[in-house]
C-alpha positions as CSV (number, residue, x, y, z in Angstrom):
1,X,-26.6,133.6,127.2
2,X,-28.8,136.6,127.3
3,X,-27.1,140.4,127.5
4,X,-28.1,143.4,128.8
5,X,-28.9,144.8,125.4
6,X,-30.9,142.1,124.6
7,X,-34.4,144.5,124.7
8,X,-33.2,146.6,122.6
9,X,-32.1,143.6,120.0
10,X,-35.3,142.6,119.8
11,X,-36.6,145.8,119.3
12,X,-35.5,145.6,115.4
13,X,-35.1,142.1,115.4
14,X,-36.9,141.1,112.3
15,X,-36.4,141.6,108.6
16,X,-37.9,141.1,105.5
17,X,-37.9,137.6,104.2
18,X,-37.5,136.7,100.6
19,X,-40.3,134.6,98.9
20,X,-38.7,131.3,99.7
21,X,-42.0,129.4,97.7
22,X,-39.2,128.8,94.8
23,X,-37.3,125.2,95.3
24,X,-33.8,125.7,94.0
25,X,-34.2,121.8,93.7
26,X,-35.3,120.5,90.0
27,X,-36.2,117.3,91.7
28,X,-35.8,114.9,94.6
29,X,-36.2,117.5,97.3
30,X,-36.9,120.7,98.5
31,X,-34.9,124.0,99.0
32,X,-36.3,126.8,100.1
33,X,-34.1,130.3,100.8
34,X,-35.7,133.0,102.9
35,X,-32.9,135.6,102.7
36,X,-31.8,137.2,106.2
37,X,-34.6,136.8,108.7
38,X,-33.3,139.1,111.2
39,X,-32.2,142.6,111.0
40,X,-28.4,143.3,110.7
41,X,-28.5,144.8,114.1
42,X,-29.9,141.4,115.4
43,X,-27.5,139.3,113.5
44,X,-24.1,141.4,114.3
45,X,-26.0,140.9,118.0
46,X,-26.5,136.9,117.8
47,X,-22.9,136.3,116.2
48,X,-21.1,138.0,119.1
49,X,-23.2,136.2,122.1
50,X,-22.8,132.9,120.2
51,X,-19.3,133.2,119.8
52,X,-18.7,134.0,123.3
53,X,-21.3,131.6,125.2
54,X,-21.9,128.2,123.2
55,X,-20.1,125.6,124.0
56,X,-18.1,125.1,121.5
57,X,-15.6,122.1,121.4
58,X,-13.8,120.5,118.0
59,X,-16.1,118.2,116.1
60,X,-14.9,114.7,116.3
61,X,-15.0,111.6,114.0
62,X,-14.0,107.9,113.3
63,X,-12.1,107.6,110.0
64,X,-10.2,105.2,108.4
65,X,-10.4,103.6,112.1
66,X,-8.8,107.0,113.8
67,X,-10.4,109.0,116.3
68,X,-9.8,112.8,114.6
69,X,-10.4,116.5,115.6
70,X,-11.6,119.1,113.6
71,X,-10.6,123.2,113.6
72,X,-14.1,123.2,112.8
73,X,-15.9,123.3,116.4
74,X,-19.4,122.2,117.2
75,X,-21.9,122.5,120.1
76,X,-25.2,120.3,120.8
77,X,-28.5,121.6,122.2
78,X,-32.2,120.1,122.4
79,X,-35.2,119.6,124.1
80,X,-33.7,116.4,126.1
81,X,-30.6,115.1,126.6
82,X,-30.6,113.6,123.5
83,X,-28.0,111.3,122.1
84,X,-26.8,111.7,118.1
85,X,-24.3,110.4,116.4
86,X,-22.7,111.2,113.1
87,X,-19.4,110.2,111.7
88,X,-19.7,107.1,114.3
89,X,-19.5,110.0,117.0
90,X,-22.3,109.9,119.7
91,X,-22.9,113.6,121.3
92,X,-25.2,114.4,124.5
93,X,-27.5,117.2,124.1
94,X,-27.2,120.2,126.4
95,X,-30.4,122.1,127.8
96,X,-31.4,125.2,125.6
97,X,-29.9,128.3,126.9
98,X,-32.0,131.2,126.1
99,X,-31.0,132.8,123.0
100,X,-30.9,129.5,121.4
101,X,-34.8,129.4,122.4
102,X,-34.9,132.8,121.1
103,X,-33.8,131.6,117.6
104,X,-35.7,128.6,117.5
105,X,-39.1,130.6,117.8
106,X,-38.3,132.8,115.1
107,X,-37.0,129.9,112.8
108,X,-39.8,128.5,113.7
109,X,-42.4,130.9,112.9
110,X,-41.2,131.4,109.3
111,X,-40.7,127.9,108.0
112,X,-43.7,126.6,110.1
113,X,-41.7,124.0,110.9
114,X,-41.1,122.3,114.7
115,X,-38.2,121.5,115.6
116,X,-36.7,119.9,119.1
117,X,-32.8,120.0,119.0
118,X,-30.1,122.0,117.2
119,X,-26.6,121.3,116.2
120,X,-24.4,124.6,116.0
121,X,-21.1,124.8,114.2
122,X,-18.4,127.6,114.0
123,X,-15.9,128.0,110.9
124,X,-13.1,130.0,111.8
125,X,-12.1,130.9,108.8
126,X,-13.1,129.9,104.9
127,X,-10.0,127.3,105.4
128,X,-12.8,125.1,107.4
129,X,-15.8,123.7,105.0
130,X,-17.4,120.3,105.0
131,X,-17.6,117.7,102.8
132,X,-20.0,116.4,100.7
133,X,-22.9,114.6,103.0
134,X,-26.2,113.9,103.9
135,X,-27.8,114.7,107.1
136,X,-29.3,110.9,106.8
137,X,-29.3,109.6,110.6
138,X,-31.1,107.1,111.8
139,X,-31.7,110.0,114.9
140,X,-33.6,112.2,112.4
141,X,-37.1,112.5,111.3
142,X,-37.3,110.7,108.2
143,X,-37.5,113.2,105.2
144,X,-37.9,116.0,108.0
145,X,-37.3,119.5,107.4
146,X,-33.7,120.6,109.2
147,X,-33.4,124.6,109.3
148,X,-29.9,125.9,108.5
149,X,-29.7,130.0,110.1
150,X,-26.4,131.2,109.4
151,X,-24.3,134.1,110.7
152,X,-21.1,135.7,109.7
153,X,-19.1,135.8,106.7
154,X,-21.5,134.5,103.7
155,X,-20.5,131.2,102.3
156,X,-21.2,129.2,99.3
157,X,-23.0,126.2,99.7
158,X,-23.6,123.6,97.3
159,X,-26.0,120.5,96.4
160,X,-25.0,117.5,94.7
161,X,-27.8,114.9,93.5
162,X,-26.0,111.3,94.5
163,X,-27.1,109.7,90.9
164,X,-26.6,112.6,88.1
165,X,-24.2,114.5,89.6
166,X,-25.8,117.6,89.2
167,X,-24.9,120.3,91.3
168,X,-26.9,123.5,92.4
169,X,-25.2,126.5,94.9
170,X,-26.3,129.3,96.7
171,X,-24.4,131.8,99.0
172,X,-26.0,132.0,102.4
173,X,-25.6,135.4,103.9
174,X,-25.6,136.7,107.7
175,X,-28.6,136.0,109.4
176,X,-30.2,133.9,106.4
177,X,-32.0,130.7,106.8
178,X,-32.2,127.8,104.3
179,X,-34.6,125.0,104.8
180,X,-34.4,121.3,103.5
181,X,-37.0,119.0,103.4
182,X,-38.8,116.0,101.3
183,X,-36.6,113.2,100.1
184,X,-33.0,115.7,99.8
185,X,-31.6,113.9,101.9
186,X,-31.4,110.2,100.3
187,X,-30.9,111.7,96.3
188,X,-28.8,115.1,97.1
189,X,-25.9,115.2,99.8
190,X,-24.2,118.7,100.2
191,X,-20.9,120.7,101.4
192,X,-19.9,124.0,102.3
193,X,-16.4,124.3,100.5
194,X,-13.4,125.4,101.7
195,X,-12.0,128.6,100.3
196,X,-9.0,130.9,101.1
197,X,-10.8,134.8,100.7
198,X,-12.7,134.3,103.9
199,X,-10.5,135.3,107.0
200,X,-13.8,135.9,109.2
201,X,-15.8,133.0,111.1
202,X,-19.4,131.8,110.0
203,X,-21.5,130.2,112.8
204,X,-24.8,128.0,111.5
205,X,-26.8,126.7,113.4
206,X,-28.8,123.6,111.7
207,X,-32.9,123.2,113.6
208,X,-33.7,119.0,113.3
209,X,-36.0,117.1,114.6
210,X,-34.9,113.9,116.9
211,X,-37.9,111.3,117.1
212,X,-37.5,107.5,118.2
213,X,-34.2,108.5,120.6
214,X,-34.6,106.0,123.7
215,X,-31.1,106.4,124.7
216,X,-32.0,109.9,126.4
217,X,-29.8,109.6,129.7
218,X,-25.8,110.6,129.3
């Protein structure tokens, strides 16, 4: 996935972070927002070869009984070929290709956080969101942190907490990460909406930790 540019990328590849030691959270969970951590040269850089080299395929799902594909597309990557299934879908990891590895260290590095797989999705447009879940899988670390690095047009994103109802949003702008951790994930779910000003894509990529997956073979 590398390019021939890529030196000169990672010659200004880092920016400033925000002090993320706020948790937009009142309770239940934590939030933490860094801000871009990548310079805008980077980020325009990381959008293009993502767009072009994952990949991508449309998400899948089981509802209501029917098998369904999304416009929204999404690509698996991880450490092993590790098995994970969502929305009663079971993907197959693919090996890291290098940028991915690239982005990883970095994430890495400023949430101090360890990660071993990544799931990657690309919104075409702002037509193409996602409901209101929680990233609750049997696959995941329990109350593990999952790092969300987003690039392309900036979209809201929202928190819900399952038992008041109280909502808190942020937008997430290019080349931004967003970390989750603590118990979020079983008192908040969360959604990027749907909205019809954005006509550019948004790719995020979303850092989690597998543990316990024996089924490790395609």
């Amino acid at each position: 996935m590398g390019s021939s540019d890529g030196e000169n990328v990672k010659m200004d590849l880092f920016a400033h972070t925000l002090d993320p030691r706020e948790n937009l959270l009142p309770r239940d969970g934590e939030v933490n927002y860094y801000g871009p951590i990548l310079s805008l040269e980077a980020s325009d850089h990381y959008l293009s070869t993502l767009l072009e080299n994952i990949a991508w395929k449309p998400d899948e799902a089981i509802v209501m009984g029917k098998h369904i594909f999304t416009k929204r597309c999404a690509a698996w990557y991880a450490d092993s070929p590790f098995q994970y299934t969502y929305s009663r879908i079971t993907k197959h990891a693919l090996p890291w290709a290098p940028d991915l590895l690239d982005l990883k260290a970095r994430v890495e590095q400023v949430s101090g956080e360890h990660f071993n797989s990544c799931l990657l999705n690309l919104y075409h447009d702002g037509s193409e969101g996602m409901a209101w879940h929680s990233d609750a899988e049997k696959d995941l670390k329990k109350d593990g942190a999952i790092s969300s690095l987003s690039f392309g047009a900036v979209r809201k994103f929202s928190f819900k907490h399952k038992k008041e109802k109280r909502t808190v949003s942020l937008m997430l702008n290019h080349g931004s990460l967003l970390v989750m951790k603590g118990a979020i994930q079983t008192h908040w779910v969360h959604r990027l909406p749907p909205t019809k000003t954005i006509q550019s894509p948004r790719v995020n990529l979303t850092f989690r930790m597998i543990v316990n997956n024996s089924r490790d073979t395609p």
